[in-house]
N, C-alpha and C positions, 0 to 999 in steps of 0.2 A: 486471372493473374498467372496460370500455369502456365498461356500459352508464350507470355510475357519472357517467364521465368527458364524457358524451353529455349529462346532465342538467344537471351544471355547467355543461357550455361553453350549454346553453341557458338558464340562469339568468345570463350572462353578459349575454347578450342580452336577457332582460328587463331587468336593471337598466340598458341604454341607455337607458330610456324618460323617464326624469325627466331627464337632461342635454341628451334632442334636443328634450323639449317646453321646457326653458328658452334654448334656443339658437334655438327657433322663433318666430313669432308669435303672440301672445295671439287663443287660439281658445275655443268653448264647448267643454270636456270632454267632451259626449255629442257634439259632431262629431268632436272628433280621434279619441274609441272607433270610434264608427260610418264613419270613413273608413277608420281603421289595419282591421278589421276587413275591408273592403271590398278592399281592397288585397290585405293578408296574406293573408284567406282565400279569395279569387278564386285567387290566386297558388299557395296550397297545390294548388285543385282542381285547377291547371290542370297543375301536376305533377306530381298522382296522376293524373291522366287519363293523360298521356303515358306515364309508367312504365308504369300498366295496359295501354295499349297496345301498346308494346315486347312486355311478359311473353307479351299473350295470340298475338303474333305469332310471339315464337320457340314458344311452346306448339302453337301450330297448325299449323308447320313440321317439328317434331318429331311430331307426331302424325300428321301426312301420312306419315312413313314407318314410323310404325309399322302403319297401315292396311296398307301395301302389303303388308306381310308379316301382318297379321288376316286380309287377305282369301283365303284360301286354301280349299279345299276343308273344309268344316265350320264356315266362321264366319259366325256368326249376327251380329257387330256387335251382339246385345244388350247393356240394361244390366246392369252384375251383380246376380246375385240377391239380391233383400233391399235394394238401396240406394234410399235415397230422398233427393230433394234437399231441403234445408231449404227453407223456403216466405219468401218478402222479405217480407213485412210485418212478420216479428220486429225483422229489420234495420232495416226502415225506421223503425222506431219505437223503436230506439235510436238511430239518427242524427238523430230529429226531438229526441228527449231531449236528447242532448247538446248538438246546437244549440242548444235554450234554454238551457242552462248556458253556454254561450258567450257568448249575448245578456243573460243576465242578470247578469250577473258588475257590471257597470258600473255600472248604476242603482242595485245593494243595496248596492255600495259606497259610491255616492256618497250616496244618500239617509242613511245610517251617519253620516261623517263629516259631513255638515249641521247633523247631530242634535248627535252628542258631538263633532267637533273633529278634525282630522287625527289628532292623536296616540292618541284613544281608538279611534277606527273603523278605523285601520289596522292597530292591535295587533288587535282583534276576528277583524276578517276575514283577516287571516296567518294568527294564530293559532289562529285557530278552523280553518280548514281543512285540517291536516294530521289534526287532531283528527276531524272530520266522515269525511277519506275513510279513516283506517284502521278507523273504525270502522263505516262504509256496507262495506267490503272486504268485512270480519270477516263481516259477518250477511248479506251475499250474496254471498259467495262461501265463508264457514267458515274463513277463512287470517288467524288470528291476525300480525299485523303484527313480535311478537316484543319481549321484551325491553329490548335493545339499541335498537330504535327509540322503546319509550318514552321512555328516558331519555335519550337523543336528540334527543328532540322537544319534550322537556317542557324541557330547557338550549336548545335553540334559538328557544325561542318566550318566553322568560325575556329571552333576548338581544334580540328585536324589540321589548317592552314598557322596555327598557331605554332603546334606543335612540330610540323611539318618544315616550318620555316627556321625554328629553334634548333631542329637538329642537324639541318644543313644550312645554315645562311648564306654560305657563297655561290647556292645553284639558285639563280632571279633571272637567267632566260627564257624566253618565251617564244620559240618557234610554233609556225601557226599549226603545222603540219605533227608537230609535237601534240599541241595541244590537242586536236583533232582524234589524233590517237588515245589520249588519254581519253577523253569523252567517249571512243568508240570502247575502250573498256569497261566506263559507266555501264555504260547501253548496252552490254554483253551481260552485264551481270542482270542487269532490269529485265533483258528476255528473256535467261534462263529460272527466276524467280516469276516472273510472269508464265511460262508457262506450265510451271509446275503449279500455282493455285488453276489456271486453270484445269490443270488434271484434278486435281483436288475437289473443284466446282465439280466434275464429272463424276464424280464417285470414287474415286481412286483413293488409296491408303496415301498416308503422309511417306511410309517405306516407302511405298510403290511408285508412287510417281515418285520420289528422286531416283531409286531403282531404275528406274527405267532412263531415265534422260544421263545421269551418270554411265549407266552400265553402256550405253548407246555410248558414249564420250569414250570409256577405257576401251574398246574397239576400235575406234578411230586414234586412240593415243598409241597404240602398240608400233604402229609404222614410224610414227615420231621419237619415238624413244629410240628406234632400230637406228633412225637418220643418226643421232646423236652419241655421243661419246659416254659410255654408260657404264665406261668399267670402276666407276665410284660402288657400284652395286655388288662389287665380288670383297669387296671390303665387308668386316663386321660391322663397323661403325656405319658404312652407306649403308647396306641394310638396315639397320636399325634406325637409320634416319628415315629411310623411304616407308618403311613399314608403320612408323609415328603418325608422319605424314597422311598415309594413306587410311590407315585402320585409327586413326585418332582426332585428326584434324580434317578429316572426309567424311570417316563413314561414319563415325559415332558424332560428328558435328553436322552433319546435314540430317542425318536419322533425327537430331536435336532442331535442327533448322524446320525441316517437313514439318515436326508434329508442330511448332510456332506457326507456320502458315497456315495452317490446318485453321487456327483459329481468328488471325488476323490480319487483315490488307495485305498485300504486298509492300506496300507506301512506309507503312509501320513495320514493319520489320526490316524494310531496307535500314531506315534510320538504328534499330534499335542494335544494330550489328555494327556501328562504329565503335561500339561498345571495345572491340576488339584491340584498338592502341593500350586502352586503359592495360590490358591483361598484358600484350605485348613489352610497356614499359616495363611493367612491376616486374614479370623476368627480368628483363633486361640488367635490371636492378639487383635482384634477390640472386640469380641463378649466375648470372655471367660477367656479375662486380660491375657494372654500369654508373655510371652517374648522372645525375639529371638536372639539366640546366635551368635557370630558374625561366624560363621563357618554356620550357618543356612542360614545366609542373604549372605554369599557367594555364599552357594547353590541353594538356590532361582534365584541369579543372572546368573547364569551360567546354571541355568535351563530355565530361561526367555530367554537367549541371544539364547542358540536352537529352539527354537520357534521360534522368529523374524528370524533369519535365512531362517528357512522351512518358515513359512507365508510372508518374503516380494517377495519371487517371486520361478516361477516355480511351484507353487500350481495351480494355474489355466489350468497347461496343463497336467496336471496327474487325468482326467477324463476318464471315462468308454471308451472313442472312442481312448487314448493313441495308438501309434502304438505300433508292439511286436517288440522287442527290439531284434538286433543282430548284431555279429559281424562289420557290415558294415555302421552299423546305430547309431545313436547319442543316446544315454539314451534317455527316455523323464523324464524331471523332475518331480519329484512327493514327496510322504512323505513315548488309549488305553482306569481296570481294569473296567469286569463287571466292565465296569469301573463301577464304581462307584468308587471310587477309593481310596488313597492314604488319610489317615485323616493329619490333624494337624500335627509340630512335638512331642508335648507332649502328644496328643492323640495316636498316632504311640506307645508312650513309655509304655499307660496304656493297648494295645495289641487291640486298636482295626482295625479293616482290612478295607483294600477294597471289597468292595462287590460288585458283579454285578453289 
């Protein structure tokens, strides 16, 4: 259940993102990505770096006295027989992967909603992505997402189209080229959660692999930012937005996000991060006087009810050790935007996005 509980409290924190950018100053959305990005994921690296540090220090502490007692008459200090070390360029080119799913999460959303409308592009790209990674799981990895997270996923992405629709009813076009984009933002978020469980699968800390695919990302965001009009940042208030953003909605939400992978599907935590309107409205609501429509508080509801769903059971057995799933054998049950995700619904309406 913790890892469960790891995933909410980090969907908590994406839904920050639409309350601090409307408490912020009016910036260009491919800045405030490309800054929060810069921040967050700077911040991640530099926290997987240190942990990795600590580890390899008590590692090599303890391994000093184990020498002491190797080295005795007979020991060769070989390596063992038969072991070979996996070769980094595999690694490296899942963390250049995922990076680009980190980086692209932004642009295909935004170019999405240009097309069809806040309300049509952000149902798209939610929705579409719980859908993309249980299904990217399945066919590379063989681990059927289960059941339970169908119907799960399929009531909680009923509830963002609800909601979605409630907060802006006059956006109901449908460009195909729109839509496209929104789905390629799906699928940005499903490969960069896809390939952080695979680091995960390798060994890697729940820090570390985001550490690393983030910290990869705020490197390549630094040009982007430069491209962009960025003087929101010499302000208190941009600062103080960008740095929410970043050190809150990034780093202490994906540090939250990892350790939830750590212990379950990717399939299942896509789902359990829609979680994130729920947090988004009640700001909305509580912090910026909001009001909500009854077609909103439906969708809310029906978005809550897929969650309780996925989280009262069958989460606990959709962990890294699942068996692979086949014809003959039972599902194992199991279960999203940069995230960051999903603002308010009247924040939705003034075009701002989910962000990494």
């Amino acid at each position: 259940m913790r890892f469960v509980v790891a995933v909410l409290l980090a969907s908590v924190c994406f839904g920050t993102t639409g309350a601090a950018q409307a408490l912020g100053p009016d910036a260009d959305p491919f800045s405030i990505g490309a800054a929060r990005i810069l921040i967050g994921g700077g911040a991640l690296a530099l926290v997987a770096g240190v942990m990795t540090w600590r580890r390899r220090s008590a590692a090599a502490g303890a391994g000093a006295a184990a020498n002491a007692v190797a080295t005795g008459p007979g020991a060769t200090g070989a390596p063992t027989p038969g072991a070979r070390p996996r070769h980094p360029l595999g690694t490296v080119l899942v963390v250049a992967i995922g990076a680009a799913g980190v980086l692209a999460y932004q642009p295909a959303f935004f170019a999405g909603t240009a097309s069809n409308g806040v309300a049509v592009g952000t149902v798209v790209a939610l929705g579409s992505a719980p859908v993309i990674t249980g299904a990217l799981d399945w066919a590379l990895r063989r681990r059927f997402p289960g059941r339970r997270w169908l119907v799960a996923t399929a009531i909680a992405t009923a509830g963002v189209a609800v909601l979605a629709v409630a907060s802006d009813p006059s956006q109901a076009s449908s460009n195909p080229l729109g839509i496209a984009a929104s789905v390629a933002a799906g699928a940005s978020y499903a490969v960069y959660t896809l390939a952080a469980k695979h680091l995960l699968d390798r060994g890697w800390s729940p820090t570390g692999s985001m550490g690393a695919l983030f910290g990869t990302a705020a490197v390549a965001s630094l040009p982007i930012l430069l491209m962009t009009d960025a003087e929101w940042l010499t302000t208190g208030a941009g600062l103080a937005m960008a740095l929410w953003l970043g050190l809150v909605a990034t780093t202490l939400a994906y540090t939250l996000f990892g350790a939830g992978l750590a212990g379950l599907s990717p399939a299942v935590v896509s789902t359990l991060t829609l979680a994130e309107p729920i947090t988004a409205s009640a700001l909305g609501v509580l912090v910026l006087g909001e009001t909500l429509a009854t077609g909103s508080v439906l969708g809310l509801a029906t978005l809550g009810a897929g969650i309780v769903v996925l989280a009262s059971g069958g989460c606990r057995r959709s962990n890294v050790r699942s068996k692979t799933w086949t014809s003959s054998s039972s599902p194992a049950s199991g279960s999203m935007p940069l995230r960051g995700t999903t603002s308010s619904p009247s924040s939705r309406s003034r075009g701002t996005e989910p962000t990494p």
